[in-house]
C-alpha positions as CSV (number, residue, x, y, z in Angstrom):
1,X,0.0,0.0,0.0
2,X,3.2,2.5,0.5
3,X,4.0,2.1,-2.8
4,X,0.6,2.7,-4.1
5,X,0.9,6.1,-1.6
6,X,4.0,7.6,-2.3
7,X,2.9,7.4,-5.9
8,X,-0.1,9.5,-5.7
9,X,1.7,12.5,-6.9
10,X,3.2,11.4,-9.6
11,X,0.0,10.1,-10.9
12,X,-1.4,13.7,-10.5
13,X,1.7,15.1,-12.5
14,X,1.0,12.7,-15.7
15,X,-2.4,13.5,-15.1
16,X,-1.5,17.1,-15.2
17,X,0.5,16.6,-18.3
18,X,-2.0,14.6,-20.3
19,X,-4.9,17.6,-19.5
20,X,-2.2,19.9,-20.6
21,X,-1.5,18.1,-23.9
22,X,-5.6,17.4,-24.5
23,X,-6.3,21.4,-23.7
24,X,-4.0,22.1,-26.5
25,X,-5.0,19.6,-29.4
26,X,-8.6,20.8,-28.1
27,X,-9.5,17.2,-27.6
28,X,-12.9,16.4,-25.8
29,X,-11.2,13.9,-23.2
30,X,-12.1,15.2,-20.0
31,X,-15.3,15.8,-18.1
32,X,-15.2,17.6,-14.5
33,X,-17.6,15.8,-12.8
34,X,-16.8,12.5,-14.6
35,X,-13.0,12.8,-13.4
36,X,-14.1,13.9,-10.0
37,X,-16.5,11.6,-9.4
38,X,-13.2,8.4,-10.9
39,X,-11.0,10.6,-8.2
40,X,-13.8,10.5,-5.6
41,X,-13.7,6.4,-5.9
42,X,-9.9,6.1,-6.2
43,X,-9.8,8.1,-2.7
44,X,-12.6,5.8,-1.0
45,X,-10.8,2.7,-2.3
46,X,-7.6,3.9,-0.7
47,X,-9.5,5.1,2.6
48,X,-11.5,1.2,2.7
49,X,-7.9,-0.3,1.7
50,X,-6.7,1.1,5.5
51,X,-9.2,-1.6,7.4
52,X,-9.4,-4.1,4.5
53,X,-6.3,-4.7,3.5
54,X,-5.4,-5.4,7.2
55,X,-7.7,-8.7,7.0
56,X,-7.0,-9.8,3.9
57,X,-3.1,-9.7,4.3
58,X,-3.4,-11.9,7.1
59,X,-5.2,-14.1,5.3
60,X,-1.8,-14.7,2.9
61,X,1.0,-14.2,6.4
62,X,-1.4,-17.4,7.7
63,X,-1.5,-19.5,4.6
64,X,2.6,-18.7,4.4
65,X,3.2,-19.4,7.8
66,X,1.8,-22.8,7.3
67,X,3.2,-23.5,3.9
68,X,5.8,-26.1,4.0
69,X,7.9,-24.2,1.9
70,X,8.4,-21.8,4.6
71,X,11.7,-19.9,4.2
72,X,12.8,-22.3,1.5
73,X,12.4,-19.7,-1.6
74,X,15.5,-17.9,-1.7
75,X,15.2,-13.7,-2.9
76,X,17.3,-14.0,-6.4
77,X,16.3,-12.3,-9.2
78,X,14.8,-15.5,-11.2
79,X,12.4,-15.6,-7.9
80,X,11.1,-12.4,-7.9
81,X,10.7,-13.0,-12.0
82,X,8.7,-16.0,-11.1
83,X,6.8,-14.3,-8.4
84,X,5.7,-11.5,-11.0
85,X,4.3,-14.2,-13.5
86,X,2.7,-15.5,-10.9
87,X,1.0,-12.3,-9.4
88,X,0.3,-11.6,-13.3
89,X,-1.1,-14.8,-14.1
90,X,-3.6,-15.0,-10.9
91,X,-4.5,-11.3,-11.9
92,X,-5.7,-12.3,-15.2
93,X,-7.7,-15.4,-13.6
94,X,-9.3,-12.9,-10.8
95,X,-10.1,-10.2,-13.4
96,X,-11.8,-12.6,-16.5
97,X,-13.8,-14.4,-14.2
98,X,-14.8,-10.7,-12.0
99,X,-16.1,-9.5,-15.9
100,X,-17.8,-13.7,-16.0
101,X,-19.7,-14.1,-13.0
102,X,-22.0,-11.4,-11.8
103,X,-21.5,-11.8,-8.0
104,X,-18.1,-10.9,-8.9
105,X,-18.5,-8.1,-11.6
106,X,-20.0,-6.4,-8.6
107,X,-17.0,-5.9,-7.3
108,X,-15.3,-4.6,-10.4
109,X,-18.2,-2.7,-12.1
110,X,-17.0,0.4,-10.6
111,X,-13.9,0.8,-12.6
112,X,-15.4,0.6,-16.0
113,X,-18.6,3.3,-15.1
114,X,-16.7,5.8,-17.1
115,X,-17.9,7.1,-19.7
116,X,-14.4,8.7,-20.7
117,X,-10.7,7.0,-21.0
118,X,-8.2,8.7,-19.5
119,X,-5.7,8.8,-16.2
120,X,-8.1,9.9,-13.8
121,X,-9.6,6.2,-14.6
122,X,-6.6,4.4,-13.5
123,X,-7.6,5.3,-10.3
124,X,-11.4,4.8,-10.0
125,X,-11.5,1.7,-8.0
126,X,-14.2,-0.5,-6.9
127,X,-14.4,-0.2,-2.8
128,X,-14.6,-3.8,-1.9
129,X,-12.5,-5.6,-4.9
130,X,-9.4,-6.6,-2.7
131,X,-12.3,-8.2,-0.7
132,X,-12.8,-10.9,-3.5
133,X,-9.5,-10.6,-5.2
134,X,-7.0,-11.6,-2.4
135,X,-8.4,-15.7,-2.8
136,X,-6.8,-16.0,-6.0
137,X,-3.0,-15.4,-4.9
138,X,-3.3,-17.6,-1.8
139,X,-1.3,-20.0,-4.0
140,X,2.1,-17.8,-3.7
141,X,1.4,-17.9,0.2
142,X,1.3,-21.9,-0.1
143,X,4.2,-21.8,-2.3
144,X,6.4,-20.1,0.1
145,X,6.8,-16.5,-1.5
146,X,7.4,-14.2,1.4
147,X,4.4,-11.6,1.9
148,X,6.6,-8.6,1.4
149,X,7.9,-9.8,-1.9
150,X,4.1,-10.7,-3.1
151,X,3.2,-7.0,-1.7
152,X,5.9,-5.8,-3.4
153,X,5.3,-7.0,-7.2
154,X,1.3,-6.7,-6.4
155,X,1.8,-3.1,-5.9
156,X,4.4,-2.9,-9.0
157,X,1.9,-4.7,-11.2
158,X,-0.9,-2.1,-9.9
159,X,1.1,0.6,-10.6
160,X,2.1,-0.8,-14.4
161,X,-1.6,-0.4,-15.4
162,X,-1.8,3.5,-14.7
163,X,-0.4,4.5,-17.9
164,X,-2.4,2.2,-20.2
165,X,-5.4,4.1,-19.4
166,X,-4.9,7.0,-22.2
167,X,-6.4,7.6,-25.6
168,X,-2.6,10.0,-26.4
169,X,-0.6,6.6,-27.0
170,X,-2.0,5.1,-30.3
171,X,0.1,1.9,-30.5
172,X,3.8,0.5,-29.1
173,X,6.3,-1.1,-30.8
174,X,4.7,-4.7,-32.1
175,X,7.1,-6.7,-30.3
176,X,6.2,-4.4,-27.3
177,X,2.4,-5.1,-28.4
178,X,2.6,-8.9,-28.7
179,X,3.8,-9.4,-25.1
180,X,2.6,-6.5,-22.7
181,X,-0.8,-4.9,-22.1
182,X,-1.0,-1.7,-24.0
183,X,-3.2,1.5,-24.0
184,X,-4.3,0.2,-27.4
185,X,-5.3,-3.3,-25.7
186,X,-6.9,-1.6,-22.8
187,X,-9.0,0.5,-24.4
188,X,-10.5,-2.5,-25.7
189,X,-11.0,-3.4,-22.4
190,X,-13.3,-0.4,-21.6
191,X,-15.1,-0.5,-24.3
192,X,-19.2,-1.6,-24.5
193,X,-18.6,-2.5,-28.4
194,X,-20.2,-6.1,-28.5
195,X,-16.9,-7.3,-29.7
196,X,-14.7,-5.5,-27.2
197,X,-16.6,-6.9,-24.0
198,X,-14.6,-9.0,-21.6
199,X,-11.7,-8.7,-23.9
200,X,-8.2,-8.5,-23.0
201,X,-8.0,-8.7,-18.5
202,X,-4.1,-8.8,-18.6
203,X,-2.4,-6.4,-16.0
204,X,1.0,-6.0,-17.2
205,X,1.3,-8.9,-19.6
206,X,-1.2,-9.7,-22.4
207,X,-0.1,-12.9,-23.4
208,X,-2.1,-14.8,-20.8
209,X,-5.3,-13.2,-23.1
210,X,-3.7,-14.6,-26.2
211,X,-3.0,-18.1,-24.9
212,X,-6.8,-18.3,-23.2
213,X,-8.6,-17.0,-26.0
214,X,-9.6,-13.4,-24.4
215,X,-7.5,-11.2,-26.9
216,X,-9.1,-8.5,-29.2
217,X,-7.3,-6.0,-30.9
218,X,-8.4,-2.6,-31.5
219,X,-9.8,-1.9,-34.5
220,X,-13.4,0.4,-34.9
221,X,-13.5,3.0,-32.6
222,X,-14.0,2.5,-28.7
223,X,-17.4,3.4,-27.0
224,X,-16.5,3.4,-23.1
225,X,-18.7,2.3,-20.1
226,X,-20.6,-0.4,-19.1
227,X,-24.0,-1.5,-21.0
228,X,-26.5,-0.3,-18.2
229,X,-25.5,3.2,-17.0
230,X,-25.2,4.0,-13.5
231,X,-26.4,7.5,-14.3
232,X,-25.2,8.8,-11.0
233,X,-22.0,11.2,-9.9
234,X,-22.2,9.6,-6.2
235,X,-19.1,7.7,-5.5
236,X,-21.1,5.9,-2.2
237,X,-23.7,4.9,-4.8
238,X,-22.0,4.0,-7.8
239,X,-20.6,1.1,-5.6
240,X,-23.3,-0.6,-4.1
241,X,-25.8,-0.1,-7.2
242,X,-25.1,-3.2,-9.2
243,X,-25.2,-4.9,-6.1
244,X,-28.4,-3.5,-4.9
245,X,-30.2,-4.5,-8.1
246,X,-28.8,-7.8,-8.8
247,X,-29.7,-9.1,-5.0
248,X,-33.3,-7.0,-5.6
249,X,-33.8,-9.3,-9.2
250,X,-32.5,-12.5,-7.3
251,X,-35.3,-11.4,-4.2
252,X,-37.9,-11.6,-6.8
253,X,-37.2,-14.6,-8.7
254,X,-39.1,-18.1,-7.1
255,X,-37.0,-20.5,-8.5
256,X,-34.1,-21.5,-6.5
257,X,-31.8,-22.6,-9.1
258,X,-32.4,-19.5,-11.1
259,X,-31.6,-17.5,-8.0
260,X,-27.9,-19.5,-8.4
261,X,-27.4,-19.1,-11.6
262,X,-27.7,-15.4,-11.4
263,X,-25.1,-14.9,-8.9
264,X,-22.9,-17.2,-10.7
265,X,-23.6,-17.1,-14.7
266,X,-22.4,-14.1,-17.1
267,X,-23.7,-10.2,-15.2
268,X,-26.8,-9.4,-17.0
269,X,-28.3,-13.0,-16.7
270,X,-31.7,-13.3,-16.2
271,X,-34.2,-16.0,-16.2
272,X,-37.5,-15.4,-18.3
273,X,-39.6,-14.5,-15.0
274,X,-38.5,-11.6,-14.8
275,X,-37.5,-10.3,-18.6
276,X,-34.7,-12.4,-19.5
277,X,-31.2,-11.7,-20.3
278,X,-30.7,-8.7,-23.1
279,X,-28.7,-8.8,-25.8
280,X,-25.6,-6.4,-26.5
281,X,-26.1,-3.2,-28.8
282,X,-23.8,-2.1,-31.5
283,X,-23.4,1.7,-30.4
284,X,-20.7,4.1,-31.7
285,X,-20.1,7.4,-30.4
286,X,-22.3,9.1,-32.1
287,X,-25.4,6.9,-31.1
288,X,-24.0,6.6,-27.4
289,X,-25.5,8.9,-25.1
290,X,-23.1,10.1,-21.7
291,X,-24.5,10.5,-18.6
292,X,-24.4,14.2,-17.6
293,X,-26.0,16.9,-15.3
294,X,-25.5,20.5,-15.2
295,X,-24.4,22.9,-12.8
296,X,-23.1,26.8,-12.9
297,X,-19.9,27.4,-13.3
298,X,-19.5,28.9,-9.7
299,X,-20.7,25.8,-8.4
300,X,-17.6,23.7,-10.3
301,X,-15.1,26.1,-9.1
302,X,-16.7,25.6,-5.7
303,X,-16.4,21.8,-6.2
304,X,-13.2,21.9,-7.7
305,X,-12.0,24.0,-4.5
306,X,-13.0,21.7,-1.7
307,X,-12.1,18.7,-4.0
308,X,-8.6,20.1,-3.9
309,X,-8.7,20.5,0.2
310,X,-9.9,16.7,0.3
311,X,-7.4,15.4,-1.9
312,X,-4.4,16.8,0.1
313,X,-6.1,16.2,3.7
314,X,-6.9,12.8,2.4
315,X,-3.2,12.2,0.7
316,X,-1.7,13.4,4.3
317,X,-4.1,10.9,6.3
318,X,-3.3,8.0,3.9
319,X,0.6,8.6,4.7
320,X,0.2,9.4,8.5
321,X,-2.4,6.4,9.4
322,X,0.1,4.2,10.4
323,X,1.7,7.0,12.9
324,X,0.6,9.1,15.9
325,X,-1.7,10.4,16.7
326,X,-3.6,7.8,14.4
327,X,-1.5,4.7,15.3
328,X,-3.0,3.1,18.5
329,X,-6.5,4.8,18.0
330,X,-8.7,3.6,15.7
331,X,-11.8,5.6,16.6
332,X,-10.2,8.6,15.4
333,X,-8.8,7.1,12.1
334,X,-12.2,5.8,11.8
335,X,-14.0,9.6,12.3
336,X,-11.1,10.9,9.5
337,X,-12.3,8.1,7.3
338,X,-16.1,8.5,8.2
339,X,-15.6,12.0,7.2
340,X,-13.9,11.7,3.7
341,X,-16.2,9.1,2.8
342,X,-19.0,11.6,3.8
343,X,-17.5,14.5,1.7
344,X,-17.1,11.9,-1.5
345,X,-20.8,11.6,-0.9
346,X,-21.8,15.5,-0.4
347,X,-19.5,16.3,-3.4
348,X,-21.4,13.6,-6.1
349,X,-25.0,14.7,-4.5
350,X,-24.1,18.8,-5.3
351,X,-23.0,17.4,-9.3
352,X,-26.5,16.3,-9.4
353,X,-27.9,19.6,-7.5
354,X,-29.5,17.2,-4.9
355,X,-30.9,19.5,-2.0
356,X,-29.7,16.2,0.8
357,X,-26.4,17.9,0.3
358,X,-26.6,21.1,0.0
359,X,-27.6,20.4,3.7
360,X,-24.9,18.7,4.9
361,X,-22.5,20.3,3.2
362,X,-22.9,23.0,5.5
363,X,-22.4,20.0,8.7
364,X,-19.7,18.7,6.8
365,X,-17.9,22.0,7.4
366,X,-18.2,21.9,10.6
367,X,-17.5,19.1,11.5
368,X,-14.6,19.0,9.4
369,X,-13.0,21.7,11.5
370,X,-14.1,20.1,15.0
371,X,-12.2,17.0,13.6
372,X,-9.1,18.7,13.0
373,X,-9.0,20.2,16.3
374,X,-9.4,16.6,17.4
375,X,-6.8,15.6,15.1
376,X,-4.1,18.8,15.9
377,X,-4.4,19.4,19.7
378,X,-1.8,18.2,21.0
379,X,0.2,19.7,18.5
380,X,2.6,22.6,18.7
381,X,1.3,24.4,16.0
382,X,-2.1,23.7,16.5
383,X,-3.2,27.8,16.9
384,X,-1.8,28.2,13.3
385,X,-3.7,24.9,12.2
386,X,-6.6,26.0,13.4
387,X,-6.9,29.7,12.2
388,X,-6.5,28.2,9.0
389,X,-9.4,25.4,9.5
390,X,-11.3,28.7,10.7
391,X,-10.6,30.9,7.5
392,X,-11.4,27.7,5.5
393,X,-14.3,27.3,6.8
394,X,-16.0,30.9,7.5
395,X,-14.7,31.3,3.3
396,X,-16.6,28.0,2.2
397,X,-19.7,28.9,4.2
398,X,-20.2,32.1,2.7
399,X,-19.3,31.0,-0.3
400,X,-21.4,28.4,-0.8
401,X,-24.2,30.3,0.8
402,X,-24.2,32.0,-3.1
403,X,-25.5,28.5,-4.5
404,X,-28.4,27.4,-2.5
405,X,-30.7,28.6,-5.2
406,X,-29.5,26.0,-7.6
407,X,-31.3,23.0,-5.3
């Protein structure tokens, strides 16, 4: 997770330098809201990362603890190439069979709701994956490969697939092409072309898709997304909404077996009782509709400023969790998370103009300054901390006083 931390600003700096480069071709790339709202989801899988990735480690230090290979795998360089194939190799199983069964795509879905393909997509990450994805490499804990290593290339092979999510790189060199996954092969990925769907789930390598029959290349232009919309700028929502509907459709279905197969066939399945499974569209941008909304332009910059104060309270919390005065208390690192979660929420609900949070925006204010008094006290500086939570906040109020109208 470290790694994945102390990378966060470089991925804003490429980020930075592709919105530089798409502002001046004039390209129509970006969306605020849409990149906010993939942001808002790569923050909360970071913040539910803190208590679930705690569980699910020890999961893998117990399986190696008991492994009799214990200690037996030496740390040479072939190793650590083996260990990478491996982590690659269980990736790919994890993240075909996440797009094959439904009960799984639920925990995936999230991270093709875009309806754009750019960086800021890297990062929007389904809250509860690692919950289902950690199974699939308990084979390297039985094996004997030493937790730090596997956390080590897991987070190197997370990190690889940033980049690939661009529309600025066409295509690599083909020798490049033939063994690694490429922008060009990922965009495939995201697309909801009927021919692109569950296509090409390598991480770093693509040659698992080639020998398994799951490679496309790219060829018409990409539509992005998923085939039902989520229609929504709520991070919160956005994650539990497939979920929501699939266990609702499964509620309403009398026959047991059917009830199964929909939580283990293909996502979309659906026995005739209820409609039936549909059938993929042929869409190309111009017959596919985004999802929008609208807002004033004083309300984005109003976004856009507290998204800003979010990111870099959220990027201090993620690298001072582990230390005082967060370390040995987890109520407060609980409020902290409890309160960014709560301000990814207020944030999509004032996209959509939803009068729910114009009203707690104003609470989240507030209690965003009582928390960092709770947070600071003990600290020297905390009189200079807090004038500055106080100037925040007295600015925000007022300011956002100026929208009200707009709910």
């Amino acid at each position: 997770m470290s790694l994945i931390v102390l990378s966060i600003p470089i991925f804003f700096f490429l980020i930075g330098i592709e919105l530089l480069i798409v502002k001046m071709r004039h390209l129509s790339y970006y969306r605020f809201n849409d990149a906010v709202t993939n942001l808002s989801c790569g923050i909360g899988s970071q913040i539910t990362g803190i208590f679930l990735k705690t569980v699910t480690f020890a999961g893998y230090l117990y399986l190696y603890q008991h492994s009799p290979l214990l200690g037996k795998i030496p740390t040479t360089w072939w190793v650590w190439v083996v260990l990478f194939l491996g982590v690659d190799f269980f990736y790919y199983w994890f993240h075909r069979l996440a797009h094959e069964i439904s009960i799984l795509w639920g925990s995936h879905v999230v991270h093709h709701q875009s309806e754009e393909y750019n960086l800021t997509v890297a990062l929007r990450q389904a809250w509860l994956q690692g919950a289902f994805s950690w199974v699939f490499y308990l084979p390297l804990a039985v094996a004997g490969f030493p937790p730090e290593m596997f956390v080590t290339v897991a987070s190197l092979q997370t990190l690889y697939q940033f980049w690939i999510h661009t529309k600025l790189i066409h295509k690599m060199h083909p020798w490049f092409e033939y063994v690694f996954a490429t922008p060009s092969h990922h965009r495939v990925h995201h697309g909801v072309n009927p021919k692109y769907i569950d296509r090409n789930h390598g991480g770093t390598l693509i040659i698992f898709d080639r020998l398994f029959g799951t490679f496309q290349e790219e060829e018409e232009e990409v539509v992005y997304g998923i085939t039902s919309q989520p229609k929504s700028w709520n991070p919160v929502w956005v994650n539990f909404e497939y979920w929501i509907d699939l266990f609702k459709d499964v509620f309403a279905v009398h026959n047991f077996a059917d009830k199964i197969k929909m939580l283990v066939l293909a996502p979309g399945w659906k026995p005739a009782e209820i409609g039936g499974t549909a059938t993929y569209k042929e869409v190309t941008p111009q017959t596919f509709k985004k999802y929008d909304t609208d807002i004033s332009s004083g309300l984005n910059y109003y976004i856009l400023f507290q998204f800003a104060v979010l990111l870099g309270g959220t990027s201090a919390f993620l690298n001072l969790q582990m230390k005082a005065p967060f370390l040995d208390n987890l109520g407060l690192k609980a409020a902290v998370s409890t309160l960014i979660i709560l301000s990814l929420l207020i944030i999509g609900g004032l996209f959509e103009k939803r009068k729910w949070a114009m009203l707690l925006e104003f609470s989240r204010i507030l209690l965003a300054g009582m928390l960092c008094y709770w947070v600071t006290k003990d600290l020297a500086s905390t009189s200079i901390i807090m004038g500055v939570i106080l100037v925040h906040g007295i600015i925000s109020g007022l300011w956002f006083l100026r929208f009200r109208k707009e709910f």
